[in-house]
Each structure stands twice: as C-alpha cells, then as structure tokens.
Residue, then its C-alpha position, 0 to 999 in steps of 0.5 A: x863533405x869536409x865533415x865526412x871523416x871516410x872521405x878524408x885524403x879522397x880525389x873527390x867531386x861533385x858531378x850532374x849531367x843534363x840530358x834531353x829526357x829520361x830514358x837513356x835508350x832514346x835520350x842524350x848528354x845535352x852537359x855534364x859539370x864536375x865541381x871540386x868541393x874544395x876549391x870550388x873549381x867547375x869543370x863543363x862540357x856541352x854536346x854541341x851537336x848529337x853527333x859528338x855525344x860520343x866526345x861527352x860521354x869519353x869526356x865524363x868517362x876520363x874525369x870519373x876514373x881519376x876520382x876516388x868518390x863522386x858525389x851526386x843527387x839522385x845520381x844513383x838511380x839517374x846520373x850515373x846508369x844514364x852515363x854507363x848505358x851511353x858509354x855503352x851506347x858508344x862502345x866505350x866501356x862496359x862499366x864505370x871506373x871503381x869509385x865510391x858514389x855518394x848519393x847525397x838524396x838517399x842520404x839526406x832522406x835516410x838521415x837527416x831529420x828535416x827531411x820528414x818534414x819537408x814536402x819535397x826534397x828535390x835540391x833547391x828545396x834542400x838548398x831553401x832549406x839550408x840558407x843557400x838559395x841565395x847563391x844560385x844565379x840561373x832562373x830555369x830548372x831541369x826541365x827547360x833544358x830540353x827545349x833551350x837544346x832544341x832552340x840551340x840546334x836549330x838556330x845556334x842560339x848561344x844564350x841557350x847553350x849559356x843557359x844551360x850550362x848555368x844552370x848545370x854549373x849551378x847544380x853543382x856548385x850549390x851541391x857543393x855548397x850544400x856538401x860543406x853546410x850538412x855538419x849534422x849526418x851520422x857519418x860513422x852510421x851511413x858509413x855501416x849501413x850504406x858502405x865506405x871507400x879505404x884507400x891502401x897505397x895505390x889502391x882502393x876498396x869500396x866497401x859495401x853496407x855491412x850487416x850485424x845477424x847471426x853474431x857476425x858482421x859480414x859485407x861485400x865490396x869491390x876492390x883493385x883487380x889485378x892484386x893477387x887472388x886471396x882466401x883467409x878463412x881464419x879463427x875470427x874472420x873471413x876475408x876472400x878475394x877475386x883478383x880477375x873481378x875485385x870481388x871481395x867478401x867479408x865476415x867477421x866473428x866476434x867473441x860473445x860475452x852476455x848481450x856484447x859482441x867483441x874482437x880480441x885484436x890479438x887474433x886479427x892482422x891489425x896494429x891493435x894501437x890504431x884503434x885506441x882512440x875508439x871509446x869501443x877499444x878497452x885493453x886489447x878488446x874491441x866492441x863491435x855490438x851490444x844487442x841488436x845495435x852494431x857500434x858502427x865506427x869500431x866495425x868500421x874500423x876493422x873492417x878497413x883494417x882487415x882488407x888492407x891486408x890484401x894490399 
C-alpha cells in the first residue's frame, strides 16, 4: 500500500489465517501469517494440536496490537470476527486491539474498474489479473487445508503442516505483492467513503466514513481511551469524546456560498498553512463540496486536523 498517502509512517501488515471450516463456533485456527509489505518479512504459526489453539489466538492477538493498520481479503467479514470470537472462545480479550482494517476485497470491489468485468474476484483472480500469478509456489487452495490438518493430527504428516503454511504464507506475500502493484485506487475517495486512521504522537484515531447532507459533514470513530473526556460544540463544528470507550464524533459546518460548501479556517483550531498545498485551499478558505459532490482530500484533511486537537 505504498501508494495509499493515509498509510503513510503506519506499523502496518499484511494478515490471513486458515481455519478448519467456516464457522467460528465449532471451527479453529489451523495458521495465521503476517507479512510486512515493506520488507516483505512473514511471520506463521501453526496449531500444532487442538489443545493449543488458545497459544494461536494469544499469538495473533500479540502481533495485531503492535500494528496501526492490517490489511486483509474479505478479512473483514472473515478473518478478523473469526479470530475476536476464538479469543473470546479462550477468554482472552472481549475485542480487538484499535487498528485500521483494510479490506482490501471490499476495495477493489467498490473502486477498482476491472472488477465489473471479472467473474470472480476471489485473489488469485486478482493476482491473474494484475501479472503476479507467477510468483505463487503452493499448488492447493483453502479449502484443501482442512483435510491436510486432519492428515497431520492423525499421523503427524509434516508435509501436510508444510503445505499448509505455504499456502498461508503465500496469501499473504501475494497479497502484498498485489498491495504494491494497485497504483490506480482513488485513495482520497475511499479514504471519505470507507474511513482512515491519523496518527497524533503516541496515539491514534481511526476515522469512520464520512458523510456530506444536510450542509454538513459528520463522522464517527474510535480513538485512544484514557485521554481526557471532550465536548467542543463550537460555531463550525463539533468534536466530542468519551474517554472510558474512545467514542469519538465529528460534525463540521461549512459556510454556503451558491452550490460550494467552505470553511474559513480562521474559525477552526488548525495551522491554516498545512492545507495550502490542497487545490480546495484559496486565501485562508477551504472547499470542502460543490453540490452534491464532497472534495474528499480537503474534508479529509480537517477532518484529521480537527481531532488532533484532542491529543
């Protein structure tokens, strides 16, 4: 995600587990990968028996907390539940650690043009599709995971445990290939319409989708408990904060002039100089819509300005 301006001075990685089936009620962690896109490091672990599923989910726990943003595919609706509700399984935490998840499926299906086109978009269809099948090595998909795990526990077949973390261990380095290869994502789009992480010193804040209606733009989030608690309700916005729960809410009101909708940055909490590089910036005077259509970068902006004045 090198080309993804929001990630920019992120801890982030790449993550995928295989499991023994679908449902997290009656499955398990079979392996889980992480793979540093940067440096193209992988880190596994592999449930060596059902009895020490509990040292897989810690493990995924550990390494998740000490990361900004995660990128998964389809880790959203998959990966990420299946691991909170074994942790819960395990009594090991009652929810995740506060990171930025990026599903990068729900991306390429929202924003990417080729993706209408395609009859799956499962990823190696992503991978065939972007030139980079070529540099996968394992020969089985998910699927076969769940009887090479049986063959393991039953005999200890070490080619099946090696199979099975090639092909974890391929998921994510070709996920992270595919990560350094989309060049073509309207970041500062998804970055409005699906939500972006800021991070303020020691702390962080992942902002939520933002939505334009009404002549104002509002959003939610979470945020570092522990802060102190905050209540601004100010002449162009709103910014409130529970410390207890890292609740935060966002609402700013822009002034109206014809069909724009524009902040005078005089009014905010906010170096009125970081946003002259914006093409939305015009003598103090921030553009934030024109009609109907938000400008996405420039909301963006103030929007990460604005709660960095709780930390």
């Amino acid at each position: 995600m090198k080309h993804d301006p929001y990630l920019k001075d992120h801890r982030y990685s790449v993550f995928d587990i295989e499991t023994t089936g679908l449902m997290p009620s009656k499955d398990m962690i079979i392996s889980a990968s992480f793979c540093d896109p940067k440096t193209g490091k992988t880190e596994q672990i592999f449930t060596d028996s059902p009895l020490l599923e509990k040292n897989t989910v810690s493990w995924i726990l550990d390494r998740l907390s000490k990361l900004d943003a995660v990128i998964t595919y389809n880790g959203r609706r998959f990966d990420l539940p299946f691991v909170l509700y074994r942790a819960k399984v395990h009594r090991l935490a009652s929810a995740l650690p506060l990171f930025w998840s990026i599903d990068l499926y729900q991306w390429l299906k929202a924003y990417w043009p080729a993706a209408g086109t395609m009859e799956s978009l499962s990823q190696k269809s992503v991978e065939y599709a972007l030139g980079l099948s070529e540099s996968r090595t394992d020969p089985i998909g998910g699927g076969d995971c769940i009887p090479l795990y049986s063959r393991f526990l039953a005999i200890g077949d070490e080619k099946a445990k090696d199979a099975i973390l090639l092909h974890n261990g391929d998921d994510v380095r070709q996920l992270a290939a595919i990560c350094d290869a989309i060049n073509f994502l309207p970041w500062h789009r998804i970055a409005f319409e699906r939500g972006f992480s800021g991070l303020y010193g020691a702390s962080r804040a992942i902002l939520g989708p933002a939505k334009l209606e009404a002549g104002r733009i509002s959003r939610k989030g979470k945020a570092t408990p522990g802060k102190l608690p905050a209540s601004f309700f100010c002449d162009g916005y709103a910014l409130e904060y529970a410390s207890d729960t890292g609740d935060l809410t966002l609402s700013i009101f822009p002034e109206k002039n014809g069909d724009l909708l524009f902040a005078d940055l005089e009014r905010y909490p906010v170096d009125v100089s970081s946003f002259a590089d914006l093409a939305g910036f015009h003598d103090g005077f921030l553009v934030l819509a024109e009609g109907k259509e938000a400008s996405f970068r420039e909301c963006n902006r103030l929007s990460s300005a604005l709660v960095a004045t709780l930390f």
